[in-house]
N, C-alpha and C positions, 0 to 999 in steps of 0.2 A: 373453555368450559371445564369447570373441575369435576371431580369424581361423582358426588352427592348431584351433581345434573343432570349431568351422562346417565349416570342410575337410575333416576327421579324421570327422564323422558321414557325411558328404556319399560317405568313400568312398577322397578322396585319397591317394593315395602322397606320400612327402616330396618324391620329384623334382616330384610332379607342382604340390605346394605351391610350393616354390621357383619352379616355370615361374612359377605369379601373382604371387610374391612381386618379378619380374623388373623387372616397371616401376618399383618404387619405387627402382631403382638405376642410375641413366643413368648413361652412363663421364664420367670427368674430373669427378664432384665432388670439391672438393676438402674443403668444409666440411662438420661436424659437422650432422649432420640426425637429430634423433629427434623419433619420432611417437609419442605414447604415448595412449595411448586413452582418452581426458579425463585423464590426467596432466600436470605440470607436467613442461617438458623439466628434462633437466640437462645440465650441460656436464665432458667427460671431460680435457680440457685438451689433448685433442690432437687429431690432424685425422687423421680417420676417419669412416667412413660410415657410421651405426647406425639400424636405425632397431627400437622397444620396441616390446613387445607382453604382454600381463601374463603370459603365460609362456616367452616367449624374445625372445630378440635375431635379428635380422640386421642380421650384417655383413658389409661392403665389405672384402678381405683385403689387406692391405699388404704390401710388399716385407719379407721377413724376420718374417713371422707363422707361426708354427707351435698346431698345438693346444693344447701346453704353455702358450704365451706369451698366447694366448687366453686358457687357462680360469685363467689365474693375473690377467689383465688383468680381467676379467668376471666373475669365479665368486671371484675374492680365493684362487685353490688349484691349483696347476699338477696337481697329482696328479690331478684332475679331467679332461684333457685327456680321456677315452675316451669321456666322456660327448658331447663334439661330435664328436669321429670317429663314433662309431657312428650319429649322427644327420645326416651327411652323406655325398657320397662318398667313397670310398676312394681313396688315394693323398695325394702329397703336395700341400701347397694353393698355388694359385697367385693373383697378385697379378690382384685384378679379383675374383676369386672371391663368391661369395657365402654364407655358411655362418650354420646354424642353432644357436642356440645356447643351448641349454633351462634355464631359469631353475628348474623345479622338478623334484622327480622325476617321470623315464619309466617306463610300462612296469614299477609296483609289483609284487613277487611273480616278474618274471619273465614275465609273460601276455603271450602273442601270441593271433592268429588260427590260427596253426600248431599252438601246443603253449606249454611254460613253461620258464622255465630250471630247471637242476639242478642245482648247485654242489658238486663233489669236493672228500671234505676229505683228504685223504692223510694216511699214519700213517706213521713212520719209528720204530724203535728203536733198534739197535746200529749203529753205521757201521765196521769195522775193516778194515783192510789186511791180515789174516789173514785164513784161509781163507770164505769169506759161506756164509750158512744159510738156513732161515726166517726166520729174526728178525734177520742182519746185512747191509749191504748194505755193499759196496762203495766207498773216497773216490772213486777214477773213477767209477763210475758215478752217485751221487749228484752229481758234478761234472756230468756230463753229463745227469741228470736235470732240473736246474736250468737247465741251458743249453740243454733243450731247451725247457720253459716258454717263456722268451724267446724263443726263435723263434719260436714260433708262434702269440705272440699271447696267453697266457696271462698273466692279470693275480693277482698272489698276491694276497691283501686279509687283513689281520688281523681275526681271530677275533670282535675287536668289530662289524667292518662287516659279519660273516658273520650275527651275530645281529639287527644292525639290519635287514638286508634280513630276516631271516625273520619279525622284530616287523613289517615293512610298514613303517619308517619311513625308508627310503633305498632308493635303485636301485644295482647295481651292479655291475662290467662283463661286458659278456655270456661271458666265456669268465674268468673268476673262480675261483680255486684256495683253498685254504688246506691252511696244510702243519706239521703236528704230529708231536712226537718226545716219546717219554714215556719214562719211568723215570729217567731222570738219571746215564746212565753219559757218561762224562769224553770220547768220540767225539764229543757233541753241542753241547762246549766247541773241542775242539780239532781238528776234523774239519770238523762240518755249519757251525755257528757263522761262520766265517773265509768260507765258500762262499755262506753267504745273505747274508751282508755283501757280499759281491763282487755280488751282483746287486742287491741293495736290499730283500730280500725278509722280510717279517715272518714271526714263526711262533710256534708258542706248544711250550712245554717241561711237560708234564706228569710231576710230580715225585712217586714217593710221598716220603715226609720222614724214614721208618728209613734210608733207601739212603745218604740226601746226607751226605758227606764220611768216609763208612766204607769205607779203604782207599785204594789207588794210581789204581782203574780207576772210580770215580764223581768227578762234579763237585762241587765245594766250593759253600760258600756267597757266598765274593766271588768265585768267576767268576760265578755265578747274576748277583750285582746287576752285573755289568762286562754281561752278557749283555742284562738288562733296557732298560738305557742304549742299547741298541741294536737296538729294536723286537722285541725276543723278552720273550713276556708268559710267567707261570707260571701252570700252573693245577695241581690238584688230583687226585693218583692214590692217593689213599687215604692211610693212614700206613707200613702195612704190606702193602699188593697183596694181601691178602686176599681172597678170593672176598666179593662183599658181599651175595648173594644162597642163600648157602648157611650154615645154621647148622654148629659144631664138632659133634662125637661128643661131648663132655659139655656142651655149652652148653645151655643152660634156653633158654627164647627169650626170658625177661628180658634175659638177661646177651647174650643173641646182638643184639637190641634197643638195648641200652645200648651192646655194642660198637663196633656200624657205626657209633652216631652219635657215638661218638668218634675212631673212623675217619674220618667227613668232616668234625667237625668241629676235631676237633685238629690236623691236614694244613693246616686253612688258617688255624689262629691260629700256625703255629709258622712257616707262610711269611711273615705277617704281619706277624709279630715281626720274622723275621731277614732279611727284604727292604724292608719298608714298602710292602706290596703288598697292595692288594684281592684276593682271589682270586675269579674269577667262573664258573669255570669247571668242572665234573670229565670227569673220563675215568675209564669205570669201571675196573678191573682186571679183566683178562682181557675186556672186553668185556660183563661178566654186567651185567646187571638185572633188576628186578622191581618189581611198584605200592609195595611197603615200602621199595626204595633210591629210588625216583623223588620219593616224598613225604618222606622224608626229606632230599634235597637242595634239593628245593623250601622246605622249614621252615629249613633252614638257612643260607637264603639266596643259595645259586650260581644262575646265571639261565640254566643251562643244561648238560646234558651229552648226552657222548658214548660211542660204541660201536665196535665189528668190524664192524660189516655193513656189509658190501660196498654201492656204489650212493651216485651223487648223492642231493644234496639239496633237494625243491624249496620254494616256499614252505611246505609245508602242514604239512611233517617235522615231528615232535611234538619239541617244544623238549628233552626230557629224554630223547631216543631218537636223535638225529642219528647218521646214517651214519658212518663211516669207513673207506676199504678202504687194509687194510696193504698197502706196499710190501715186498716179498719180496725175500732178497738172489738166488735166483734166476729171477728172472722177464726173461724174453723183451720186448724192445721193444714186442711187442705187446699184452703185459700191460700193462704201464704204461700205452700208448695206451689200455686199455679202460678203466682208471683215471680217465680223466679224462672223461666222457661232462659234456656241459656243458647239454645239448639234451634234451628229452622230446618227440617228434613226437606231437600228438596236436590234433585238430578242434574246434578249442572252436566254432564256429560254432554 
């Protein structure tokens, strides 16, 4: 059992870990020091203070070290940097510092002592500069949705990392979004698209596949792949948005049967085709499902879908039911803030 265990049964808080972890780092070393707990040292080529421990590092913080340049330096992935923020203190790091640096995943599922995390997936559809409705929101205010994420700390994660955290096989940052636009009108090209680039922000384009390139006001096929190139994934909104939970007025349930499951499965051999994309994903239409659409996507191999219902997500969300609550073109500041609930306060003790 290593140190960070023994401590962690025992009771400790991180600060209170750090206080013991203190002696191992007397000021003015200059050379490379790692302790590895019957491991072979290694040498980093540079001069810094480390010392190993088989599930994290401390380190000694040098002039011009940021998170970033840590978790790119140790973890081989800048984009990692939240994982040692959150496991130290906050603010920026100063030279002397001493900071923890977690080698494997924290904190699976989201489990505290308090309660668990929740992960908001946010829905978006029309974006237009004409009048906004239910279902259109705003380029300003989408602009300003986006730039509010960023401030506050909001980490967007794509759709993959949203399911690995729910398989339990990554951690991922505590205040963690993901942000989805379905149907495939031409707003999501020439609008949202341009805005989530400006931040960095991935997202995923749920397309049903009669829509795309029929007319002025839907997105084409080669912005789709101009889109992809640029961390926007496609997934699966049916062929035709057909209700996939309700049979027709002359449908047999043969034919109602046979229909849906060319509904989900023609949707993602025609993305297939004409993107050279896996499809992994669905978004039902209209939100509906049922045990006959849930097993039929599970048979046809998507490793997950989604919904309307309002409400984060925590670990436990049933893989083929996950939450989504749409963004409204008119909703209040403080709708959106409810949107985003990241936290479930509850006594696991």
């Amino acid at each position: 059992m290593g140190l960070w265990e023994r401590n962690s049964k025992k009771g400790l808080s991180r600060g209170a870990m750090k206080a013991q972890l203190g002696f191992f780092f007397p000021c003015g070393l200059i050379l490379l020091t790692i302790v590895l707990e019957g491991w072979a040292s290694i040498s980093l080529g540079i001069t810094q203070t480390v010392h190993a421990f088989p599930d994290f590092l401390a380190v000694v913080v040098k002039e011009g070290d940021t998170f970033s340049s840590l978790s790119k330096k140790y973890l081989n992935d800048p984009s990692r940097d939240w994982s040692i923020a959150e496991w130290n203190e906050p603010g920026p790091l100063r030279p002397g510092q001493t900071v923890i640096i977690p080698l494997k995943p924290q904190q699976r599922g989201g489990l505290t002592l308090r309660g668990y995390q929740t992960v908001p997936v946010l829905a978006y559809h029309n974006i237009s500069s004409g009048k906004s409705d239910k279902t259109t929101v705003r380029p300003e205010m989408f602009e300003q949705q986006m730039s509010f994420l960023k401030e506050k700390g909001y980490r967007v994660i794509a759709i993959d990392q949203f399911f690995d955290f729910l398989d339990f096989k990554i951690s991922i940052p505590q205040k963690s979004v993901v942000i989805t636009i379905d149907d495939g009108w031409l707003s999501a090209y020439e609008i949202a698209f341009p805005i989530l680039k400006k931040y960095g922000y991935p997202a995923t384009l749920f397309i049903y596949t009669d829509l795309i390139g029929k007319g002025t006001r839907t997105v084409s096929w080669n912005q789709l792949q101009e889109m992809t190139a640029h961390r926007i994934d496609v997934g699966g909104h049916s062929m035709s948005h057909r209700n996939l939970t309700l049979p027709g007025k002359k449908e047999s349930f043969k034919d109602y049967f046979d229909n849906i499951e060319k509904e989900l499965s023609g949707s993602r051999e025609i993305i297939r085709k004409k993107l050279n994309l896996e499809v992994k994903y669905l978004a039902y239409p209209y939100g509906d499902t049922s045990p006959l659409v849930v097993q039929m996507a599970k048979k046809l191999g998507y490793r997950g879908a989604l919904t309307i219902k309002r409400g984060g997500n925590p670990f436990y969300i049933h893989n083929y039911r996950v939450n989504r609550s749409v963004i409204y073109g008119d909703f209040t500041w403080s709708h959106f803030e409810k949107s985003l609930a990241v936290f479930k306060e509850q006594s696991l003790k």
